[in-house]
MINU-709925 format. One record per residue: residue in three letters; residue number from 1; x, y, z of N, C-alpha, C, O in turn. Coordinates in Angstrom, 2 decimals. Layout:
BEGIN
<node aa="ALA" i="NUM" n_px="X" n_py="Y" n_pz="Z" ca_px="X" ca_py="Y" ca_pz="Z" c_px="X" c_py="Y" c_pz="Z" o_px="X" o_py="Y" o_pz="Z"/>
...
This chain:
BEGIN
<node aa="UNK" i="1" n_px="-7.79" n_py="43.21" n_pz="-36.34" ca_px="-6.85" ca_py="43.83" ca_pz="-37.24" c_px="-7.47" c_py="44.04" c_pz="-38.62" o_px="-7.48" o_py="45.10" o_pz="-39.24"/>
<node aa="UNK" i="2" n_px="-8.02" n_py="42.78" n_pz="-39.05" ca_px="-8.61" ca_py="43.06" ca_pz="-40.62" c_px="-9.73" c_py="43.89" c_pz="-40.46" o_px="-10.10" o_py="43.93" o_pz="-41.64"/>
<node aa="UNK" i="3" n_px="-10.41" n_py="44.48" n_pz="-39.95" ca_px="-11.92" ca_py="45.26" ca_pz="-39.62" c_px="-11.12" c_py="46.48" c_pz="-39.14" o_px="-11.65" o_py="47.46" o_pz="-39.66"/>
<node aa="UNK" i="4" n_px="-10.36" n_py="46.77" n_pz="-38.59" ca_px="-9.23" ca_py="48.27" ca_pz="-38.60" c_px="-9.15" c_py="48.36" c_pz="-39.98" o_px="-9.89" o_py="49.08" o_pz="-40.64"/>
<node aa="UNK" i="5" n_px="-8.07" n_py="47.46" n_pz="-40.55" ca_px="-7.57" ca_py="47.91" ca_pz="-41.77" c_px="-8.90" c_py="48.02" c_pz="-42.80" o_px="-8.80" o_py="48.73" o_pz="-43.81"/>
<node aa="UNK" i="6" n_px="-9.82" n_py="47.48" n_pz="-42.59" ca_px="-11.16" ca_py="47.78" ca_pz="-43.64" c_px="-11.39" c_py="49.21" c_pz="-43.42" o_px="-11.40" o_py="50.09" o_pz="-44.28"/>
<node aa="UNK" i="7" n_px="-11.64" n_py="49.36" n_pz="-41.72" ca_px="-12.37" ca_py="50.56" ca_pz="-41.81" c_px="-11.68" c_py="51.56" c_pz="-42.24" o_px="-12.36" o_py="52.41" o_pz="-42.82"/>
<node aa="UNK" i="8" n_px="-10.43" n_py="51.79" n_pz="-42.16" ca_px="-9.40" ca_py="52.55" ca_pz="-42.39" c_px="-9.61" c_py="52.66" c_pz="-44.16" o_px="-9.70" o_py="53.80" o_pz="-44.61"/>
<node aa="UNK" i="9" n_px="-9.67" n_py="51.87" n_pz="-44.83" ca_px="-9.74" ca_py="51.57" ca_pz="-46.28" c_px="-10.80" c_py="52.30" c_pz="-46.61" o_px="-10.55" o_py="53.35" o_pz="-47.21"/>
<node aa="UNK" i="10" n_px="-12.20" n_py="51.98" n_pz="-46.34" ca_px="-13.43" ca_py="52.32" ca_pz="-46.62" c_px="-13.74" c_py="54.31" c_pz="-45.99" o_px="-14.57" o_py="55.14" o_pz="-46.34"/>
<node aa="UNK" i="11" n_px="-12.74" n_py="54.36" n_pz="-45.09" ca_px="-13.00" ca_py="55.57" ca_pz="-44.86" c_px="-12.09" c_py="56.98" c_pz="-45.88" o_px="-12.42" o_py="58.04" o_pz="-46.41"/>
<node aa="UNK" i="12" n_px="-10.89" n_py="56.21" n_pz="-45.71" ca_px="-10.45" ca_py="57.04" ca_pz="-46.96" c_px="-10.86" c_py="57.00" c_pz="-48.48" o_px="-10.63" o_py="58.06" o_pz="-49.08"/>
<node aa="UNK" i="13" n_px="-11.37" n_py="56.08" n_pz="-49.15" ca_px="-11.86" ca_py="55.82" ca_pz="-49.86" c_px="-13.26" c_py="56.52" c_pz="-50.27" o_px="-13.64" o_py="56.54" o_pz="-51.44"/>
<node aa="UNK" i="14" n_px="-14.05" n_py="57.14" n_pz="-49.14" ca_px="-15.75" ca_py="57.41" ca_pz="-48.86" c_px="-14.76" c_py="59.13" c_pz="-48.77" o_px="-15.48" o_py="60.07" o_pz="-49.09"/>
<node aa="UNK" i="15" n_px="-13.45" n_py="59.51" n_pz="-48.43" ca_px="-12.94" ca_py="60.58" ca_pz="-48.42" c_px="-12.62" c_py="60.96" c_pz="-49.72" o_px="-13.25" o_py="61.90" o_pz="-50.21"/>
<node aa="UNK" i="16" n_px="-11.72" n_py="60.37" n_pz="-50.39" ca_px="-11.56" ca_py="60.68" ca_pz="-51.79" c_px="-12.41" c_py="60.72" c_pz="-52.79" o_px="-12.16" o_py="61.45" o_pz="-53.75"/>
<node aa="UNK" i="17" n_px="-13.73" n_py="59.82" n_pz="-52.74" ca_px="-15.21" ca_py="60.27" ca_pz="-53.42" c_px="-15.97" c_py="61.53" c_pz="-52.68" o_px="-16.73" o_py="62.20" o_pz="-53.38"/>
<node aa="UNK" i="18" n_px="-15.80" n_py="61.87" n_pz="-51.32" ca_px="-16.18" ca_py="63.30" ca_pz="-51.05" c_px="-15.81" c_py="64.54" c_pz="-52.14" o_px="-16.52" o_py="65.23" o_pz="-52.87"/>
<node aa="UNK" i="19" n_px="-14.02" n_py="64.49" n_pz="-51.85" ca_px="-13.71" ca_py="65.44" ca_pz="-52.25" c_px="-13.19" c_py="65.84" c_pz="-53.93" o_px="-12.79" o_py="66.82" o_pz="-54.56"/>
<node aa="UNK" i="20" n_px="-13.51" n_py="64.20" n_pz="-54.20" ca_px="-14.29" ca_py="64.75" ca_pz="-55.46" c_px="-15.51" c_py="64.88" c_pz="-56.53" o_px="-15.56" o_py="65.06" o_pz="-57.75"/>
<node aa="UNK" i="21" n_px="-16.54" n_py="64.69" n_pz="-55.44" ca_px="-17.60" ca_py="64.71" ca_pz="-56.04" c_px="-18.20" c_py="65.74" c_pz="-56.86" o_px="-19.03" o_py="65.61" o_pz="-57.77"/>
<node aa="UNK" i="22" n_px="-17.71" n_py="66.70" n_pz="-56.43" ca_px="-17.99" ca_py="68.58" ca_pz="-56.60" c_px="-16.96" c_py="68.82" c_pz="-58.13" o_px="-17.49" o_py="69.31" o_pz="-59.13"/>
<node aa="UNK" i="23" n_px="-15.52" n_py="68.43" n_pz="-58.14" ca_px="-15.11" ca_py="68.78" ca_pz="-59.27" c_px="-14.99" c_py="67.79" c_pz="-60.48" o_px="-14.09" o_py="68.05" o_pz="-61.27"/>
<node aa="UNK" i="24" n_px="-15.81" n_py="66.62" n_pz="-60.75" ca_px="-16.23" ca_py="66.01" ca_pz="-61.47" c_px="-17.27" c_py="65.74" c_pz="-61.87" o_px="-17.81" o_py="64.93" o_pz="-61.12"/>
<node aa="UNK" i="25" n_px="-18.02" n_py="66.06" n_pz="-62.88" ca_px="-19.47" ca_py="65.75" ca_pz="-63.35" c_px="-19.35" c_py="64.05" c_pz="-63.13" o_px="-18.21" o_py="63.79" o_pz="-63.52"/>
<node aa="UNK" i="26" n_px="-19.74" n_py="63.26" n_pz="-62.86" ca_px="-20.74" ca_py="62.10" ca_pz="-63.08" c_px="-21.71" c_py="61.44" c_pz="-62.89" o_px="-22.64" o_py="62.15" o_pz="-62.49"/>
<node aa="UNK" i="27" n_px="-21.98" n_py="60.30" n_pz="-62.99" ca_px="-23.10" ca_py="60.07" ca_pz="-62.93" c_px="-23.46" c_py="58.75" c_pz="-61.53" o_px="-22.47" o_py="58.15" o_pz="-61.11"/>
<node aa="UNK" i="28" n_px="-24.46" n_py="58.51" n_pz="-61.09" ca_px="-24.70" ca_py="57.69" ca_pz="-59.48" c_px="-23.90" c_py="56.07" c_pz="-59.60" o_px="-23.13" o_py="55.53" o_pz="-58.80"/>
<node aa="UNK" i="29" n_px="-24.61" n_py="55.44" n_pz="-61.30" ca_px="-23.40" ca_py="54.83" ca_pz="-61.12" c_px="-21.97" c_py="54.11" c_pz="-61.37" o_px="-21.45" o_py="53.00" o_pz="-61.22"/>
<node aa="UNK" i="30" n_px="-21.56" n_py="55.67" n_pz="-61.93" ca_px="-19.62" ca_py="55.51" ca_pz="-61.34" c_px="-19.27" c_py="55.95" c_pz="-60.39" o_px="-18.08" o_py="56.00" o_pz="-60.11"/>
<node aa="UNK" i="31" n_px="-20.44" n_py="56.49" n_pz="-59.45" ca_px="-19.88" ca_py="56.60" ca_pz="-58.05" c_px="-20.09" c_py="55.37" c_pz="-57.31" o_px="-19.30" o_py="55.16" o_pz="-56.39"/>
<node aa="UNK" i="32" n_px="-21.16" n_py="54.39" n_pz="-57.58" ca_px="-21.38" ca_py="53.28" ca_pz="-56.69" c_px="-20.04" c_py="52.53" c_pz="-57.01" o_px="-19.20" o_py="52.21" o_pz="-56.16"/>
<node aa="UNK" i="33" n_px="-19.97" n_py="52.35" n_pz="-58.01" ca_px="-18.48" ca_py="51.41" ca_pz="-58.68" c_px="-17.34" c_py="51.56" c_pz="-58.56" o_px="-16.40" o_py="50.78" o_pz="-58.70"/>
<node aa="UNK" i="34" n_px="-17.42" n_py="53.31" n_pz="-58.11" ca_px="-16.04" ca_py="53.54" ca_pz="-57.61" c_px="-15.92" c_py="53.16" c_pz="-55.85" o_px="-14.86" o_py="52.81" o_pz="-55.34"/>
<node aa="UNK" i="35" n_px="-17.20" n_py="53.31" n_pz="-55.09" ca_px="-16.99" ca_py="52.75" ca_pz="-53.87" c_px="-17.17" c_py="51.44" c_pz="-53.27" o_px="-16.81" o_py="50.98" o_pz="-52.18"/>
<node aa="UNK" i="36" n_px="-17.92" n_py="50.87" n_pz="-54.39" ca_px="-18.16" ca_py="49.22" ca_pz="-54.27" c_px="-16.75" c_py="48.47" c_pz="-54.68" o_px="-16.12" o_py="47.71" o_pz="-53.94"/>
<node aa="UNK" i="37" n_px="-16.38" n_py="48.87" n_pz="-56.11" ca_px="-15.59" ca_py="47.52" ca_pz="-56.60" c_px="-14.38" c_py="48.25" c_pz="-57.10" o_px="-13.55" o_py="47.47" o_pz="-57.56"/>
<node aa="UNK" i="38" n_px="-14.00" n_py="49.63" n_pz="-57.15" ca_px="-12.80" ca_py="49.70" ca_pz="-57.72" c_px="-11.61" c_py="49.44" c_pz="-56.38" o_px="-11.85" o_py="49.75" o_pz="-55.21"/>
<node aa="UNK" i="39" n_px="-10.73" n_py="49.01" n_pz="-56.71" ca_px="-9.53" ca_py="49.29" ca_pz="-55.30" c_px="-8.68" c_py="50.24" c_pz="-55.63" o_px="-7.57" o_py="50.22" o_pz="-55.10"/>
<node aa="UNK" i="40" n_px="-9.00" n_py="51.24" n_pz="-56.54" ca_px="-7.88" ca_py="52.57" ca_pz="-56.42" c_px="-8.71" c_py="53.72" c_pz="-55.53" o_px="-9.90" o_py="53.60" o_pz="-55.21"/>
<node aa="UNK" i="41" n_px="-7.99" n_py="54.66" n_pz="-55.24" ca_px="-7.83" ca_py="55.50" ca_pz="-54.60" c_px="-8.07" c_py="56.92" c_pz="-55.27" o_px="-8.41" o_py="57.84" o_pz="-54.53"/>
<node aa="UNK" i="42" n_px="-7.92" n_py="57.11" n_pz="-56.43" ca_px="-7.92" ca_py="58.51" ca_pz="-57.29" c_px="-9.55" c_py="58.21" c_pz="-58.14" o_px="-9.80" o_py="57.64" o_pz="-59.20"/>
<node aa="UNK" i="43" n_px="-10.26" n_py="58.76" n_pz="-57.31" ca_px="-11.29" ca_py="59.13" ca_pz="-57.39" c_px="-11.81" c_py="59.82" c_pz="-58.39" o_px="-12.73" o_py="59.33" o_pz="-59.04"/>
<node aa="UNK" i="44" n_px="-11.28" n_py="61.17" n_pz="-58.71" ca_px="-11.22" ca_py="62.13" ca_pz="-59.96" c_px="-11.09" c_py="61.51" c_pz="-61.15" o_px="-11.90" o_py="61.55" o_pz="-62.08"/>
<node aa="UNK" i="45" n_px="-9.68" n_py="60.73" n_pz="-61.11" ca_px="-9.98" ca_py="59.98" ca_pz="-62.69" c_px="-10.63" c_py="59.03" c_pz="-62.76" o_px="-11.15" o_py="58.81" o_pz="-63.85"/>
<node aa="UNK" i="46" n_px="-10.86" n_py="58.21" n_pz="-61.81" ca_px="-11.88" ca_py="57.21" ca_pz="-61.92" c_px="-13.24" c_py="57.43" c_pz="-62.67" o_px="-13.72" o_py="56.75" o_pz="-63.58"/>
<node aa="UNK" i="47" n_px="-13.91" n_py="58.94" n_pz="-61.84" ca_px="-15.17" ca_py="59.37" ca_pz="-62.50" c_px="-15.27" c_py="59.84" c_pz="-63.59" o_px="-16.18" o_py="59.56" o_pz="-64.37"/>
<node aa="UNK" i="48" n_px="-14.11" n_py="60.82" n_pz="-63.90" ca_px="-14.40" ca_py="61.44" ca_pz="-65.29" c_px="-14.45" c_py="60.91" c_pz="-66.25" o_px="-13.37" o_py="60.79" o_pz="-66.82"/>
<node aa="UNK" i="49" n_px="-15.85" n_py="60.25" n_pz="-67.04" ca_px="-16.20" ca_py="59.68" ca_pz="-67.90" c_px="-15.52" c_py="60.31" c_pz="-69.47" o_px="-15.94" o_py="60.09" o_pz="-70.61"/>
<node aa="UNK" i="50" n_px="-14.46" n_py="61.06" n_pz="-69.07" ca_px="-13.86" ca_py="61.79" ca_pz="-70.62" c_px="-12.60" c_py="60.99" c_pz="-70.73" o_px="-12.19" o_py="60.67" o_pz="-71.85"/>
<node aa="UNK" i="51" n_px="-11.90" n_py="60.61" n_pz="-69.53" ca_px="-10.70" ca_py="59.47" ca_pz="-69.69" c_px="-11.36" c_py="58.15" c_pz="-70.04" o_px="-12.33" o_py="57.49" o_pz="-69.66"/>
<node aa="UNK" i="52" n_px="-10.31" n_py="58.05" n_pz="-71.03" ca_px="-10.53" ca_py="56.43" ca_pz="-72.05" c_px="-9.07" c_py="55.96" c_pz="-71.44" o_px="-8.10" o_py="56.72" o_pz="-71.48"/>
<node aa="UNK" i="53" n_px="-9.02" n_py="55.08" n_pz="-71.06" ca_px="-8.24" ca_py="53.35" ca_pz="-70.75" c_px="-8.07" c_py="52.51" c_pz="-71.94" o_px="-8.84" o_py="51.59" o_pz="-72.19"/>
<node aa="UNK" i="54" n_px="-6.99" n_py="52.86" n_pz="-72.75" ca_px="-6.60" ca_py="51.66" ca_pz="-72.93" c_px="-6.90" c_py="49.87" c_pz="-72.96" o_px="-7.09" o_py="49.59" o_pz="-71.77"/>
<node aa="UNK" i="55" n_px="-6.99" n_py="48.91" n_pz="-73.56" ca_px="-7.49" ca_py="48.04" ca_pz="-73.48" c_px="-5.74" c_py="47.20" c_pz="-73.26" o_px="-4.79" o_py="47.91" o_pz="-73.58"/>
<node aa="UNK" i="56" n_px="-5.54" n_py="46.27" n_pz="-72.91" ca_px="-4.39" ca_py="45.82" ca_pz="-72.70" c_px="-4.03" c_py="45.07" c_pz="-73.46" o_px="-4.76" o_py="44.09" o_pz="-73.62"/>
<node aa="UNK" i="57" n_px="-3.05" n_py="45.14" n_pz="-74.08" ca_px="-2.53" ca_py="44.18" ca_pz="-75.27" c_px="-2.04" c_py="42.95" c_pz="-74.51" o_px="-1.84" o_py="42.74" o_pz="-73.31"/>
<node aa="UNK" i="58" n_px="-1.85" n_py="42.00" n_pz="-75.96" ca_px="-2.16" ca_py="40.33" ca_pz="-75.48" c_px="-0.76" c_py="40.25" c_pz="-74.98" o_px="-0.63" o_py="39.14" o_pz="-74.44"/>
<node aa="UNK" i="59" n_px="0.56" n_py="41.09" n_pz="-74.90" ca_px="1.77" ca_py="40.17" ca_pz="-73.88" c_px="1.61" c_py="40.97" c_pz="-72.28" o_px="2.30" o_py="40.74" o_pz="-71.29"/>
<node aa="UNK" i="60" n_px="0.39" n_py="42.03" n_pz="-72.43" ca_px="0.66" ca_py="42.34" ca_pz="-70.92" c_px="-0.77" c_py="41.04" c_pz="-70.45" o_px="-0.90" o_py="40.77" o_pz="-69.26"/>
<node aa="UNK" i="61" n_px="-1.65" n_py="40.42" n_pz="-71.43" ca_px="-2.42" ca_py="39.68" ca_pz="-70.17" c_px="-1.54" c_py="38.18" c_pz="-70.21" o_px="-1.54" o_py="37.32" o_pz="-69.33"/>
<node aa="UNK" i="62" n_px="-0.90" n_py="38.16" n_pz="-71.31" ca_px="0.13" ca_py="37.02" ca_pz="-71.28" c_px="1.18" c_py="36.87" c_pz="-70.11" o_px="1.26" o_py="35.82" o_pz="-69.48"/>
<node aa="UNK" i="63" n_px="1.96" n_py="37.96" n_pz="-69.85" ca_px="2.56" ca_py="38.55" ca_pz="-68.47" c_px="1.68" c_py="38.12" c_pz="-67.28" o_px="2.06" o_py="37.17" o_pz="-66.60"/>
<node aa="UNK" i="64" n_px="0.56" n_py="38.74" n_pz="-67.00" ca_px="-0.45" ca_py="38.41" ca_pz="-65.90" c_px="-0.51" c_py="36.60" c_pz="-66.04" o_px="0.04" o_py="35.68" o_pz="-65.44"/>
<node aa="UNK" i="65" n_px="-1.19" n_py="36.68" n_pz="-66.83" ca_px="-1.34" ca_py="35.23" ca_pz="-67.14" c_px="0.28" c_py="33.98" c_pz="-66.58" o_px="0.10" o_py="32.94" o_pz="-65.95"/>
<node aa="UNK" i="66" n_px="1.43" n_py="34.40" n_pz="-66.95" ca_px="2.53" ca_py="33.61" ca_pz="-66.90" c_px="2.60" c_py="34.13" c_pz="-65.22" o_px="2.41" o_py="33.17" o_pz="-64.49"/>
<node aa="UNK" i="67" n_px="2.81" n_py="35.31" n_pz="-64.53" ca_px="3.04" ca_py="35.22" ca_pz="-63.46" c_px="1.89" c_py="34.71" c_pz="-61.92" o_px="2.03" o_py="34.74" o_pz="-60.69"/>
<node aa="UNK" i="68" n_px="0.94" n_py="34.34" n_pz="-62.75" ca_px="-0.17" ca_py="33.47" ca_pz="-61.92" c_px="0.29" c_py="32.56" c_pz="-61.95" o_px="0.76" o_py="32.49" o_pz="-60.81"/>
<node aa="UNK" i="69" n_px="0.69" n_py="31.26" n_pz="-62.68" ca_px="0.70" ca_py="30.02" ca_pz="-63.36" c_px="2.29" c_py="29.88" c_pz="-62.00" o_px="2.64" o_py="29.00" o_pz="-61.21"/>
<node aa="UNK" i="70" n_px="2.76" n_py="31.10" n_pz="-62.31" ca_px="4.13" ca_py="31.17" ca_pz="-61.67" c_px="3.67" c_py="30.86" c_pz="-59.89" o_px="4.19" o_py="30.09" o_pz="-59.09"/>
<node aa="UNK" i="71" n_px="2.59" n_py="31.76" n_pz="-59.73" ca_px="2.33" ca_py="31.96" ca_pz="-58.20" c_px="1.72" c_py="30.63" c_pz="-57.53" o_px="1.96" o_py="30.23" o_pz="-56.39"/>
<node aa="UNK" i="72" n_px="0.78" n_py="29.98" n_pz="-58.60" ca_px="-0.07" ca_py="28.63" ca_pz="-58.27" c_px="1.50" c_py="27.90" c_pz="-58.19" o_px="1.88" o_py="27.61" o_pz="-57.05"/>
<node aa="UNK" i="73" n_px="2.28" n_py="27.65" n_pz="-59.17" ca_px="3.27" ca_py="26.56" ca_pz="-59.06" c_px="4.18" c_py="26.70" c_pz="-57.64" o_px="4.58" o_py="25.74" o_pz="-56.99"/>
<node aa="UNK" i="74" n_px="4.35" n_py="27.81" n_pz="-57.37" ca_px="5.36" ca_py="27.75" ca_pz="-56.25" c_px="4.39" c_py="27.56" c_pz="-54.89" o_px="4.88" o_py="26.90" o_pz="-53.98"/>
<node aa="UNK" i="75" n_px="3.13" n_py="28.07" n_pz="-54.71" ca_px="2.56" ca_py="27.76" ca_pz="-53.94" c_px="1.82" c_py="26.29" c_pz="-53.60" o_px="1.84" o_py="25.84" o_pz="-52.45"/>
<node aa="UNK" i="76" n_px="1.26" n_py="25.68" n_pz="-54.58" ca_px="0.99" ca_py="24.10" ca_pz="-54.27" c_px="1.26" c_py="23.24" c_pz="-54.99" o_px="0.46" o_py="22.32" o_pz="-55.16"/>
<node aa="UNK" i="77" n_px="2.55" n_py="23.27" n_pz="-55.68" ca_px="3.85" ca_py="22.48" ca_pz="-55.93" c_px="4.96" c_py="22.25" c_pz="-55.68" o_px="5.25" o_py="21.07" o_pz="-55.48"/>
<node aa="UNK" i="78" n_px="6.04" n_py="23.33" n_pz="-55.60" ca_px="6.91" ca_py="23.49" ca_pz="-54.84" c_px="7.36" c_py="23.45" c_pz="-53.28" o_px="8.34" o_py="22.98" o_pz="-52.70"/>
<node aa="UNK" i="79" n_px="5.91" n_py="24.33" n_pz="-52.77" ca_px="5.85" ca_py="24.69" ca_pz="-51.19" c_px="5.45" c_py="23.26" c_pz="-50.88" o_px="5.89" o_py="22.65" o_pz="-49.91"/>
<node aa="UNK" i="80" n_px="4.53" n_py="22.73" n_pz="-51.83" ca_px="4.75" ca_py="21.45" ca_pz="-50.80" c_px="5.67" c_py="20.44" c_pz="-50.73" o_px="5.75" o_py="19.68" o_pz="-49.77"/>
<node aa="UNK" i="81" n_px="6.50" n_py="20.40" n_pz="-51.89" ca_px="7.36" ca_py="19.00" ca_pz="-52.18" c_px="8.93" c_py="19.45" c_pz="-51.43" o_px="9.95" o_py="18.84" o_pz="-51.77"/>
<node aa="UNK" i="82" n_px="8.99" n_py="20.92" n_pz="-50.05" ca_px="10.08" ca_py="21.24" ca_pz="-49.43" c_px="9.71" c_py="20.39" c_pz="-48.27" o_px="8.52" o_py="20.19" o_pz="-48.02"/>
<node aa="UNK" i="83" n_px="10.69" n_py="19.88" n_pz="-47.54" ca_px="10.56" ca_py="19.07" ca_pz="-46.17" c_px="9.78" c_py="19.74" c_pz="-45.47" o_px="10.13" o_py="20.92" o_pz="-45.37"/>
<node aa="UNK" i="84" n_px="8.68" n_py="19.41" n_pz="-44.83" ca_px="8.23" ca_py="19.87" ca_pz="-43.05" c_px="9.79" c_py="20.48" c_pz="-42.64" o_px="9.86" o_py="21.69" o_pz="-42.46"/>
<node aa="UNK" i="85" n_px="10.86" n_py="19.75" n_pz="-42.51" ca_px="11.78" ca_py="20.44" ca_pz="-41.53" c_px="12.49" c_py="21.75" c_pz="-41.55" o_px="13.28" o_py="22.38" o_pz="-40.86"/>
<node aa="UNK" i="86" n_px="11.65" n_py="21.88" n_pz="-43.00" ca_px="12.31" ca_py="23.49" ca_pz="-43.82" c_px="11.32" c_py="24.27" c_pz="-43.35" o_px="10.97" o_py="24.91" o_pz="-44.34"/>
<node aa="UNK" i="87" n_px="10.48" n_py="24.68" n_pz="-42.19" ca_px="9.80" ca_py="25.57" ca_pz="-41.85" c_px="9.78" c_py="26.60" c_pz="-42.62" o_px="8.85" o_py="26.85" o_pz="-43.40"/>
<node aa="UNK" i="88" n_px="10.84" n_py="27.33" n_pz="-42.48" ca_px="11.03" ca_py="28.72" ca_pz="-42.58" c_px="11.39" c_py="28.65" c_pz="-44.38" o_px="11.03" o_py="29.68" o_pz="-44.94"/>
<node aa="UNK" i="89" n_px="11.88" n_py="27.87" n_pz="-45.07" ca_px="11.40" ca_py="27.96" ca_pz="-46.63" c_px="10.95" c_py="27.77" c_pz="-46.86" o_px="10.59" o_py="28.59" o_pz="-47.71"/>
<node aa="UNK" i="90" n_px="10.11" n_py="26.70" n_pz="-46.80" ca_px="8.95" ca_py="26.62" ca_pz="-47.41" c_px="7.77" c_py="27.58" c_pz="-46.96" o_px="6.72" o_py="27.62" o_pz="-47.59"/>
<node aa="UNK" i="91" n_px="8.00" n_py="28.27" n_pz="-45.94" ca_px="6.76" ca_py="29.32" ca_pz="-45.41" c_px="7.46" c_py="30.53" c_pz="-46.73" o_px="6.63" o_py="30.94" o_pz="-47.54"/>
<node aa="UNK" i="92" n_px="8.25" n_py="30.80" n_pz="-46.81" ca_px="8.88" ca_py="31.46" ca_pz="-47.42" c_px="8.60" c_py="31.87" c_pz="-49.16" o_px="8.52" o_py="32.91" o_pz="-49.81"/>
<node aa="UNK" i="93" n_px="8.48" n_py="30.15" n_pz="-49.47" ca_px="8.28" ca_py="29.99" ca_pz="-51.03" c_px="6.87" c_py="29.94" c_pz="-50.96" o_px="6.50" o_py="30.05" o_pz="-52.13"/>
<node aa="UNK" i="94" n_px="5.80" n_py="29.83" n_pz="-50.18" ca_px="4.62" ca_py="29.65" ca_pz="-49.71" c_px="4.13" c_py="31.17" c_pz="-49.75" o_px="2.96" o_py="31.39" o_pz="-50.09"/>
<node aa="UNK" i="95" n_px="4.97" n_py="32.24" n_pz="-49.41" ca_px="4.60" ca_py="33.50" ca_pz="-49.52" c_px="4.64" c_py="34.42" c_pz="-50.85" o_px="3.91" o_py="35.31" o_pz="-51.28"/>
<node aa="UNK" i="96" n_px="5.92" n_py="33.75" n_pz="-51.35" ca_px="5.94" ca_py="34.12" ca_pz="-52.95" c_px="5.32" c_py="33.65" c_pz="-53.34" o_px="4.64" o_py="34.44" o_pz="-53.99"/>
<node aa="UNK" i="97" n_px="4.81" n_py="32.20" n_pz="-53.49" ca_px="3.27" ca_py="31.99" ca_pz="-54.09" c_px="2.29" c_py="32.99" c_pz="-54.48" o_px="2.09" o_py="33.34" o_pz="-55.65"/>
<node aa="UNK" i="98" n_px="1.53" n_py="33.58" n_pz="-53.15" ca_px="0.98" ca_py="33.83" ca_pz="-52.78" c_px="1.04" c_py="35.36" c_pz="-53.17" o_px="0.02" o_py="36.00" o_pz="-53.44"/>
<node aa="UNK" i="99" n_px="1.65" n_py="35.62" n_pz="-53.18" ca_px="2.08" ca_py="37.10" ca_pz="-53.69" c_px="2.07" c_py="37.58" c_pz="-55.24" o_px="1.68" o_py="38.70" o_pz="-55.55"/>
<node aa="UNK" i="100" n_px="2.56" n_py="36.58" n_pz="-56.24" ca_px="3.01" ca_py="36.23" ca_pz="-57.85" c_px="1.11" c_py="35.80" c_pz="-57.87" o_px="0.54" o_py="36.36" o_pz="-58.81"/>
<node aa="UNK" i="101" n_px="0.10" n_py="34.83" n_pz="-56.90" ca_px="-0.90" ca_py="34.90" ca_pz="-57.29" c_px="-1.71" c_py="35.86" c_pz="-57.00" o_px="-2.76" o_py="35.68" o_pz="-57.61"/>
<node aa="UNK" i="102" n_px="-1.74" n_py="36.79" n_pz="-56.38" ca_px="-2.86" ca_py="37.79" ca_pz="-55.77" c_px="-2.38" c_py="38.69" c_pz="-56.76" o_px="-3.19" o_py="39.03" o_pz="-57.61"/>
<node aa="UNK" i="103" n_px="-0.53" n_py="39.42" n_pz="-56.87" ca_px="-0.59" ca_py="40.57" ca_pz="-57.34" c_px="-0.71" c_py="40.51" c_pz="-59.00" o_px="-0.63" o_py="41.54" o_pz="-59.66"/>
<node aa="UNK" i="104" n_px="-0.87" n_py="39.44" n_pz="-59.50" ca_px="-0.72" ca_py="39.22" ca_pz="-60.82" c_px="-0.67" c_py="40.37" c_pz="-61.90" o_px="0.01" o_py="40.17" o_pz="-62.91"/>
<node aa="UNK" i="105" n_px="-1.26" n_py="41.42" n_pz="-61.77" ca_px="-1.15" ca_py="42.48" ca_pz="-62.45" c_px="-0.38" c_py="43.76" c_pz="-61.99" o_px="-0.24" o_py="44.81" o_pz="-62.64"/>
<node aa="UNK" i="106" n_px="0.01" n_py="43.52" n_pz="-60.98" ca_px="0.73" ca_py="45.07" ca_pz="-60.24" c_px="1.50" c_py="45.64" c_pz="-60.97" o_px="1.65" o_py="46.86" o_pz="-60.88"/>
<node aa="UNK" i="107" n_px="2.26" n_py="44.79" n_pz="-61.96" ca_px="3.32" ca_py="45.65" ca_pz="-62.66" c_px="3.67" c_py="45.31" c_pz="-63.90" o_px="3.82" o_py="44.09" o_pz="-63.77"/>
<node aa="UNK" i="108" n_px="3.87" n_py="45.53" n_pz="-64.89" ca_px="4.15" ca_py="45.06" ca_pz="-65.93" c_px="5.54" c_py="44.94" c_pz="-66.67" o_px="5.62" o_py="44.39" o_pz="-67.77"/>
């Protein structure tokens, strides 16, 4: 399943740097960086070295920051101090963990 969903990833991904390789000037490597390490998908703005980003002000890494702290606590504090006999909540609060820690930045 995870080697599907890679290849599936890596192929659309090797698609969206195809088709825009031609209407973006750049250079070899923001194309390696866009297929090595970025995880977006929009290719075009990725490369065009004329878009400037923003730097993130201190309550959105404060935000990131508070909803990690959030994801560690519910995951190996909470999830563990629910009974074994609570299967299904604590798998539960075990997933929000897990979720508050991975997506930490998804949204602001």
């Amino acid at each position: 399943m995870w080697t599907l969903s890679f290849a599936i990833f890596l192929g659309l991904k090797w698609q969206t740097w195809w088709q825009a390789r031609d209407h973006v000037s750049h250079g070899t490597g923001r194309s390696l960086a866009y297929l090595a390490a970025w995880p977006g998908m929009d290719a075009e703005t990725f490369l065009n070295s004329r878009n400037v980003v923003p730097s993130p002000q201190f309550k959105e890494w404060l935000w990131a920051a508070v909803k990690t702290l959030f994801g560690i606590l519910l995951l190996w504090t909470i999830a563990r101090r629910i009974p074994q006999t609570q299967a299904l909540l604590r798998g539960w609060v075990g997933l929000f963990g897990l979720i508050f820690l991975l997506h930490f930045g998804a949204s602001t």
